[in-house]
N, CA, C and O atoms as a MOPAC input file, in Angstrom:
PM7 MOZYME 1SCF
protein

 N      0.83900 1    -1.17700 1     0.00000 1
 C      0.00000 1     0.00000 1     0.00000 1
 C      0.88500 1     1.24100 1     0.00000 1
 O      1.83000 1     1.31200 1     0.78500 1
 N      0.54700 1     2.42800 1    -1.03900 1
 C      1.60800 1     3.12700 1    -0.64600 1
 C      0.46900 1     4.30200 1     0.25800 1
 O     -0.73300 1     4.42900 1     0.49200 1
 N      2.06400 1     5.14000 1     0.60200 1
 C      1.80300 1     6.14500 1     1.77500 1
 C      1.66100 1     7.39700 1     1.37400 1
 O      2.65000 1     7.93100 1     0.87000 1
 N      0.55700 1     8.07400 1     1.48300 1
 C      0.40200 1     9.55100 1     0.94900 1
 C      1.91800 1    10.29800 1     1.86700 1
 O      2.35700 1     9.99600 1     2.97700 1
 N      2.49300 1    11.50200 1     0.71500 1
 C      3.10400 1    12.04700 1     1.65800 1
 C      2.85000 1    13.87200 1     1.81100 1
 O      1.90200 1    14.14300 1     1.07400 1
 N      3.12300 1    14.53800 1     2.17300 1
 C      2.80600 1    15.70700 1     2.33200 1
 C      3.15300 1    16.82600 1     1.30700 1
 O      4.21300 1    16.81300 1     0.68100 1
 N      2.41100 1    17.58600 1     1.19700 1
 C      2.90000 1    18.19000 1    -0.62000 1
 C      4.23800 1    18.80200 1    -0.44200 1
 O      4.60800 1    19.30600 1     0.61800 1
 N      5.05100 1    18.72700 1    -1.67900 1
 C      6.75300 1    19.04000 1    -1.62100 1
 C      6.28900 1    21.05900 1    -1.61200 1
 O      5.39100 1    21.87800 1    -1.81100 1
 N      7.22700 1    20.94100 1    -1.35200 1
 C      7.41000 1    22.60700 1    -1.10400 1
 C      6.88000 1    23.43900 1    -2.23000 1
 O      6.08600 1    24.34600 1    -1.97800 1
 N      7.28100 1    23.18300 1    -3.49800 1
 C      7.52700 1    23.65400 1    -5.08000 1
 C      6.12700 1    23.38400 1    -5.17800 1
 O      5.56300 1    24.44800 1    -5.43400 1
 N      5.42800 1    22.57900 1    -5.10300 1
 C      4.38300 1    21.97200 1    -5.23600 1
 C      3.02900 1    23.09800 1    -4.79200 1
 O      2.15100 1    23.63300 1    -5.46800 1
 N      3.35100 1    23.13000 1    -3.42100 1
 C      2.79900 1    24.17500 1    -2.51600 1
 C      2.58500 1    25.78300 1    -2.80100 1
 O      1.75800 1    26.62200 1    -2.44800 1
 N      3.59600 1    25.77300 1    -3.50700 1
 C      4.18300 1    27.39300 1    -4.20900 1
 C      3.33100 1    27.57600 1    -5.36200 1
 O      2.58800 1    28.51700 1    -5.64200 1
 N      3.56900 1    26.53800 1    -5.95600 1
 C      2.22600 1    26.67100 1    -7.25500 1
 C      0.91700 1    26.95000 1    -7.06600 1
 O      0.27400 1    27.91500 1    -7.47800 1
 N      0.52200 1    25.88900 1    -6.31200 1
 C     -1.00600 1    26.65600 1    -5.96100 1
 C     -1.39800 1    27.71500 1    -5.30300 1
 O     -2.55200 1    28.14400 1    -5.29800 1
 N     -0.43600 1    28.19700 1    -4.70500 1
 C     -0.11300 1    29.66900 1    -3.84800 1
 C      0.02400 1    30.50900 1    -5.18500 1
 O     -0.85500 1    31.15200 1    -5.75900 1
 N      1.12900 1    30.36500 1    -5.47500 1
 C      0.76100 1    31.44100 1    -6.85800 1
 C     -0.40000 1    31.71400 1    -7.79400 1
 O     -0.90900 1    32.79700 1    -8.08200 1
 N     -0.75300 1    30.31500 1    -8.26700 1
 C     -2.06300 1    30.58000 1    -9.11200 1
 C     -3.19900 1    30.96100 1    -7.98000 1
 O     -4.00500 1    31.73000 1    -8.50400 1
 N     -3.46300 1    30.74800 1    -6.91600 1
 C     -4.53400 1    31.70800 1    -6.02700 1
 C     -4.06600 1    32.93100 1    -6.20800 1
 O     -4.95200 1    33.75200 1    -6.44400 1
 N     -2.94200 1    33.36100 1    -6.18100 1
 C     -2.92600 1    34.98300 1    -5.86500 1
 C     -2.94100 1    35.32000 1    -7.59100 1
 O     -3.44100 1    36.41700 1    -7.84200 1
 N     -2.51800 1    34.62000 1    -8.66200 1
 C     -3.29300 1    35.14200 1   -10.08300 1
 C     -4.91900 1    35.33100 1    -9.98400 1
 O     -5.55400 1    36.38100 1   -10.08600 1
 N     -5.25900 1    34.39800 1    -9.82400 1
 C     -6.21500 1    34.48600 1   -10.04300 1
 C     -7.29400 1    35.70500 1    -8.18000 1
 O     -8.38200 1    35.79500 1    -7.61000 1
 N     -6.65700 1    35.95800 1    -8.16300 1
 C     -7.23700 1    36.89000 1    -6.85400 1
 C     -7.10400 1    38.48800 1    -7.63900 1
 O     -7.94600 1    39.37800 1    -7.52300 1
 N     -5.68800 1    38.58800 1    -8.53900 1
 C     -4.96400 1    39.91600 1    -8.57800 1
 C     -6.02100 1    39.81800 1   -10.00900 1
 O     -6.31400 1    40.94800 1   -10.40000 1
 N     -6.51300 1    38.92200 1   -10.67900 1
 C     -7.56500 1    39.28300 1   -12.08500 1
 C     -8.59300 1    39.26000 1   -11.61500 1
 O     -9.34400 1    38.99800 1   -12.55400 1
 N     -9.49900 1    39.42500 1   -10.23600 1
 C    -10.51400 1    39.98500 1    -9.94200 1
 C    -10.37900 1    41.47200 1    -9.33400 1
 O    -11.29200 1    41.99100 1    -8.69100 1
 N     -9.42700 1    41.96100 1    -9.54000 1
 C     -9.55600 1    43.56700 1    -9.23300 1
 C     -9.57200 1    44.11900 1   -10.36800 1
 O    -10.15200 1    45.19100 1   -10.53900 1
 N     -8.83100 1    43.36900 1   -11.50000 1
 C     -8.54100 1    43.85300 1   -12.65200 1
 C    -10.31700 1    44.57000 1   -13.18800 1
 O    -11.41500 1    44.01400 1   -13.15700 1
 N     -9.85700 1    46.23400 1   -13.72200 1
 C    -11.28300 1    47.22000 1   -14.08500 1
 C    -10.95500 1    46.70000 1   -15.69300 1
 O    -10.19200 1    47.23600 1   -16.49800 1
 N    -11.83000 1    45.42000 1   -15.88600 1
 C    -12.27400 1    45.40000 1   -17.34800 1
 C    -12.49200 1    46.52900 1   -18.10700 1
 O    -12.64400 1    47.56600 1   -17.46100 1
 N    -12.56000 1    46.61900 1   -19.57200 1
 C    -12.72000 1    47.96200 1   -20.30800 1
 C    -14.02200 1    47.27300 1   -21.11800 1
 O    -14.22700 1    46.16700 1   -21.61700 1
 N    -14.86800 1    48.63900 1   -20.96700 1
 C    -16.47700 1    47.91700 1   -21.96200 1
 C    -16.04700 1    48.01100 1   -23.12800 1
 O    -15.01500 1    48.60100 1   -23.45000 1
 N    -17.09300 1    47.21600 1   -24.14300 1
 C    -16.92500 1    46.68800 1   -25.44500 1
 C    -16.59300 1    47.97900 1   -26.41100 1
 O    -16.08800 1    47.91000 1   -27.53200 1
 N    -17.10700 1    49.50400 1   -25.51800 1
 C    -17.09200 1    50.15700 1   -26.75000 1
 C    -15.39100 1    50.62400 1   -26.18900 1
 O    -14.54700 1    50.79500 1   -27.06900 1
 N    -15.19000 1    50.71400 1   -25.45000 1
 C    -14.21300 1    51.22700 1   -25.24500 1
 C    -12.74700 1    50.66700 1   -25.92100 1
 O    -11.77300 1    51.25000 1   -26.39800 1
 N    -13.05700 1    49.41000 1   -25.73800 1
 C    -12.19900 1    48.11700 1   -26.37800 1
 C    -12.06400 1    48.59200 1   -28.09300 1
 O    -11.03800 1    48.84800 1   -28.72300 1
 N    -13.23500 1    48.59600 1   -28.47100 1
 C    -13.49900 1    49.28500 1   -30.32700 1
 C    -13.05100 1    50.26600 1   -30.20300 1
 O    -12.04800 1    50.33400 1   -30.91300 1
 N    -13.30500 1    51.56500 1   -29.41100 1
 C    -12.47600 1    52.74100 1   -30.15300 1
 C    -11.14100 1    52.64800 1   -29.61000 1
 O    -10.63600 1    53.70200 1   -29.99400 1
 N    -10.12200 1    51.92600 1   -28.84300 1
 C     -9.00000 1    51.93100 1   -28.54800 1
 C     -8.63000 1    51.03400 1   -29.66000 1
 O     -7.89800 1    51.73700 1   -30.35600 1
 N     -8.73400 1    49.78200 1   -30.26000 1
 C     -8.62200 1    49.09400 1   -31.23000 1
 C     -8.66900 1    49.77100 1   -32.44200 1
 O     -7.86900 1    49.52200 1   -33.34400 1
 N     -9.61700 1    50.67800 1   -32.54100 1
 C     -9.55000 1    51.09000 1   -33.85800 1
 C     -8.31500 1    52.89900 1   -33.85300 1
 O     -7.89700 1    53.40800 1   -34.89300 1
 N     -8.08300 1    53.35300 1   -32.69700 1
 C     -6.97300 1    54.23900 1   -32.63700 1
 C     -5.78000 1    53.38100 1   -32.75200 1
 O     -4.78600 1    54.05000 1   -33.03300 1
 N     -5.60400 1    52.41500 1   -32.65600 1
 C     -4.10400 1    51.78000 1   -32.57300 1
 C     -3.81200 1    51.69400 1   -33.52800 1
 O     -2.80100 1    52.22200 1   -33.99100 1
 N     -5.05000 1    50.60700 1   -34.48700 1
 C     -5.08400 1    50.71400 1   -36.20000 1
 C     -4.85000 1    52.08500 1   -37.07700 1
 O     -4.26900 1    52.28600 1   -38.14300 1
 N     -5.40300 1    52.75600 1   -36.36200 1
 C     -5.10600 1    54.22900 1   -37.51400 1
 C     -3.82600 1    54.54500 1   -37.28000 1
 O     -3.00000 1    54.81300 1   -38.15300 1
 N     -3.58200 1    54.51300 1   -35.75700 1
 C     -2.04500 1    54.93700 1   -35.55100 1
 C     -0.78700 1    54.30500 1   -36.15300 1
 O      0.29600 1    54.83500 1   -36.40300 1
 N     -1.18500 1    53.07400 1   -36.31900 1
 C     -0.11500 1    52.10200 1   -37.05600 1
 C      0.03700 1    52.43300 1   -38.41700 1
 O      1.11900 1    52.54200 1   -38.99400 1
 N     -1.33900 1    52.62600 1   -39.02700 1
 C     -1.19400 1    52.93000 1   -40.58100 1
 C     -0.77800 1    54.15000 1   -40.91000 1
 O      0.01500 1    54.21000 1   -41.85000 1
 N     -1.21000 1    55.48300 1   -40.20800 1
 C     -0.54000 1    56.41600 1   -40.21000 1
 C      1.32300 1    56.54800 1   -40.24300 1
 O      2.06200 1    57.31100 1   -40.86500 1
 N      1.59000 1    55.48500 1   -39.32200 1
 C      2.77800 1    55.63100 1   -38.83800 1
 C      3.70500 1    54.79600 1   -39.76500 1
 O      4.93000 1    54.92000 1   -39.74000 1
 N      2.89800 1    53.74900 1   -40.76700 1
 C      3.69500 1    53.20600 1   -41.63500 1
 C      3.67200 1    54.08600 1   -42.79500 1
 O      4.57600 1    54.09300 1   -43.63000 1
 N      2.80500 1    54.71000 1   -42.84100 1
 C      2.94200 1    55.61300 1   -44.34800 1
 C      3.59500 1    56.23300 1   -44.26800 1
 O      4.41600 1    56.34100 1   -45.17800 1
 N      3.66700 1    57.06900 1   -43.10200 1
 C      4.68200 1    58.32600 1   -43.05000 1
 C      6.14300 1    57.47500 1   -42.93700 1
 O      6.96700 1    57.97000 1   -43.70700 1
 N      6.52800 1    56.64300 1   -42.38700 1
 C      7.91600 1    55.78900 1   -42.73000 1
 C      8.09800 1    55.44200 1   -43.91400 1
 O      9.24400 1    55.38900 1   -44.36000 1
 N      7.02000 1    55.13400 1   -44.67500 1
 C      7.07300 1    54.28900 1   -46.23600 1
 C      7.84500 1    55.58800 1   -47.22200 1
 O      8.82200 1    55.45700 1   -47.96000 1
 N      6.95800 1    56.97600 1   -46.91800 1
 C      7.32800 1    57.98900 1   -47.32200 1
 C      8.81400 1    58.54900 1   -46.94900 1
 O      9.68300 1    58.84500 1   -47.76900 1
 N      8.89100 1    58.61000 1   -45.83000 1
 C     10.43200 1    58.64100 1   -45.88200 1
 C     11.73900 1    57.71200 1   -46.27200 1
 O     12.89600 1    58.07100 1   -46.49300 1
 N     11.20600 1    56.51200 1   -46.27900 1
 C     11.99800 1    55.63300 1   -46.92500 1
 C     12.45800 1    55.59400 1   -48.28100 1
 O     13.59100 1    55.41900 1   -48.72900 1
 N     11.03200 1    55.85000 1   -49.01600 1
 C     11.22100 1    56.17700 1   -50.67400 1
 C     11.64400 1    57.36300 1   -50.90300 1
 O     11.78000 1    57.74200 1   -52.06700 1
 N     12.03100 1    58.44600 1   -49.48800 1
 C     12.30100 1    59.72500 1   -50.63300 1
 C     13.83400 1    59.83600 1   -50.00800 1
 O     14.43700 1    60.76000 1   -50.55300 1
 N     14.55700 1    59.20300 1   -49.09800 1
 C     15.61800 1    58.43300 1   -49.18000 1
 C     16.01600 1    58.03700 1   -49.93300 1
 O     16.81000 1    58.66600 1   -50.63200 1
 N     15.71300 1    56.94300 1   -50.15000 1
 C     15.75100 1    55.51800 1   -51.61100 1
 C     16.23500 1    56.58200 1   -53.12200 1
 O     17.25800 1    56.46800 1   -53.79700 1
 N     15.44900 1    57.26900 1   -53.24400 1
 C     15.50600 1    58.31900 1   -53.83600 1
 C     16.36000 1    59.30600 1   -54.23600 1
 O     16.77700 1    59.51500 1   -55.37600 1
 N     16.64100 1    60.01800 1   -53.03100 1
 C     17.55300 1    60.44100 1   -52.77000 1
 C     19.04300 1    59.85700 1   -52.97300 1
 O     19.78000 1    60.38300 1   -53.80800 1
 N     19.42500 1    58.89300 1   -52.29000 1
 C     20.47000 1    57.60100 1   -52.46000 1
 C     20.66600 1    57.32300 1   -53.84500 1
 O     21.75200 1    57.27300 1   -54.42300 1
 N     19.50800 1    57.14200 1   -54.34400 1
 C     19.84900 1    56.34600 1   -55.78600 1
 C     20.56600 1    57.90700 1   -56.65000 1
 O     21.56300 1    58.01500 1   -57.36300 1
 N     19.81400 1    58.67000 1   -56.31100 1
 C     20.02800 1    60.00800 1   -57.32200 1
 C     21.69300 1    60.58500 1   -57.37700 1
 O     22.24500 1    61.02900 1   -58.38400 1
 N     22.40400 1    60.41900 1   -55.78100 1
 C     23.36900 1    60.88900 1   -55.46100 1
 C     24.43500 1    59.77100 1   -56.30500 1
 O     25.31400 1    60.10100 1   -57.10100 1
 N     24.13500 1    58.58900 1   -55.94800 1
 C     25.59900 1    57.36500 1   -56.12700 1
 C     25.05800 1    56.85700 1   -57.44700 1
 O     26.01000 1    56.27400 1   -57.96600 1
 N     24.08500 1    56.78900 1   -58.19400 1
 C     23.87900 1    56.60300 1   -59.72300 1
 C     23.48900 1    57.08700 1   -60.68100 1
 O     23.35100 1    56.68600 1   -61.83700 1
 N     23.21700 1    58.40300 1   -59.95900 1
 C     23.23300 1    59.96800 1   -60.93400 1
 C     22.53000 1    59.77800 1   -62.47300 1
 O     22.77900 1    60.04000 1   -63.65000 1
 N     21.24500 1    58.99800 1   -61.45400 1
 C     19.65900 1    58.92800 1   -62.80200 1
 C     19.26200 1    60.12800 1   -62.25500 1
 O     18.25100 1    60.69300 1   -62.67300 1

């Protein structure tokens, strides 16, 4: 028959930790659905904004570069 033995230390720590996860995501202030959409959709504009204006400086670089060292 074997012998239960008492939980190992490491063991103990785990479920101690996941209680206090799961304790520290019930304070957590959810964000409502609309709020979630217009922050989602500012990130999106901000990203696309922020790649164009890089795209644009890249090509007028590129541009630039090519014009100086192959003098088209």
């Amino acid at each position: 028959m074997r012998q239960r033995t008492a939980p190992t230390r490491r063991s103990r720590f785990r479920f101690r930790f996941i209680g206090e996860i799961i304790g520290e995501l019930r304070k957590v202030v959810w964000l409502s659905r609309r709020e979630i959409i217009y922050l989602s959709t500012l990130v999106l504009v901000v990203s696309v904004a922020a790649g164009v204006i890089l795209g644009a400086v890249d090509y007028g670089f590129s541009a630039l570069i090519e014009g100086i060292f192959l003098g088209s």
